[in-house]
VOGU-3710 file (C-alpha; in Angstrom, 3 decimals, decimal comma):
1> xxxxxxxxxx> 79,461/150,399/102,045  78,628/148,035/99,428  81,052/145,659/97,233  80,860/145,189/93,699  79,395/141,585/94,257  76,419/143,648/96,334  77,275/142,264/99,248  78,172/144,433/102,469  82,321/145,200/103,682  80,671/145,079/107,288
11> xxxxxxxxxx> 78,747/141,752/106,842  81,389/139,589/105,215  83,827/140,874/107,226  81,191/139,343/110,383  80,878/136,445/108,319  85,043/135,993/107,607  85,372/136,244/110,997  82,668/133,947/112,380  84,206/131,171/109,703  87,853/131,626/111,123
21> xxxxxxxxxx> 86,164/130,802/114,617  84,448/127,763/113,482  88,015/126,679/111,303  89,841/127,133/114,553  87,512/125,373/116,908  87,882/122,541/113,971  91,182/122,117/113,622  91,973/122,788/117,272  89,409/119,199/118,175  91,440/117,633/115,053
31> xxxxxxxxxx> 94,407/118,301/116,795  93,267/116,974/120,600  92,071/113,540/118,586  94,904/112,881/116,698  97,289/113,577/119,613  94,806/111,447/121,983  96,283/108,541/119,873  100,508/109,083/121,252  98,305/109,444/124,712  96,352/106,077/124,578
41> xxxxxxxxxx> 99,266/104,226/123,726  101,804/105,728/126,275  98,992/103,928/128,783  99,070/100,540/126,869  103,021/99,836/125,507  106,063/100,805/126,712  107,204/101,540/122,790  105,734/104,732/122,865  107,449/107,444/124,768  106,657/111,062/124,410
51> xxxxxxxxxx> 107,399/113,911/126,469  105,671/117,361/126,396  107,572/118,831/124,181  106,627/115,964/121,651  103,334/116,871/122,102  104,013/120,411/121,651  105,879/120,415/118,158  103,124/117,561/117,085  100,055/120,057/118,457  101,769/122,969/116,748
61> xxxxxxxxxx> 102,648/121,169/113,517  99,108/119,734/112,985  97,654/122,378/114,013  99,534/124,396/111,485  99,094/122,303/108,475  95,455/121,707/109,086  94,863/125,650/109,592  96,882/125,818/106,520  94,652/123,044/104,413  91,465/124,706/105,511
71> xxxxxxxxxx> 92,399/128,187/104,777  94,023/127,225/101,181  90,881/124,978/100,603  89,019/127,923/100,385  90,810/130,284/98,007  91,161/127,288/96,079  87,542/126,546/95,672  87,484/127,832/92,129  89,572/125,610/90,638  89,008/122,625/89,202
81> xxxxxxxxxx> 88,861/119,691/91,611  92,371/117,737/90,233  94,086/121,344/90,793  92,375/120,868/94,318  93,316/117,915/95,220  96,996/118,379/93,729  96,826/121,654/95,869  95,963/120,039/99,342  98,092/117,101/98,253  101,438/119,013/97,929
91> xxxxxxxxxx> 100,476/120,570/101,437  100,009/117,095/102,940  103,333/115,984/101,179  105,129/119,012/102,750  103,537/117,962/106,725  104,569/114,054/105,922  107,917/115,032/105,081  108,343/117,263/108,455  106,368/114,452/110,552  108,810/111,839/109,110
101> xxxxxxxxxx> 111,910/114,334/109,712  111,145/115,545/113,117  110,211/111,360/113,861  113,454/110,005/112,395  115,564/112,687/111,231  115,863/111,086/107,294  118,078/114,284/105,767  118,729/116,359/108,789  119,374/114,277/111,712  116,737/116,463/113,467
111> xx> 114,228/113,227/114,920  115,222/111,271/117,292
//
């Protein structure tokens, strides 16, 4: 079967699914770095206190938004790059303001 484009359903459907691998191996060694940070310094001061379900709603929340930037960075790679970045940048806005809720609880008393 061939798409208008002349390219083959079967092939880009391999290749879709070979690139949601590689995005997912990404953002999954994004995820272990970032959250080797909390880890190093629970070793080194006594200021930083996590438990494992910290570490769980921070790995899922990462993981989420950065699966989410990567996937929206590509349908979005026809626009022009302001629209990009404003794009991606209303994304990261949206993670901030559930980091800094789930940290502190600003609005909802949620954080700690």
């Amino acid at each position: 079967m061939t798409m208008a484009g002349g390219g083959d359903v079967h092939t880009n459907n391999g290749a879709l699914r070979a690139s949601m691998g590689i995005d997912a191996v990404r953002v999954a060694l994004a995820t272990a770095m970032i959250l080797l940070v909390p880890l190093a310094g629970m070793q080194f001061a006594h200021g930083v206190q996590w438990t494992g379900l910290d570490f769980a709603v921070a790995a899922v929340l990462l993981a989420s938004a950065g699966w989410t930037c990567l996937r929206t960075g590509r349908r979005v790679a026809r626009l022009a790059v302001w629209q990009r970045f404003a794009v991606i940048g209303a994304l990261a806005l949206v993670f901030a303001a559930l980091w800094v809720e789930l940290a502190v609880g600003v609005l909802f008393n949620l954080g700690s």
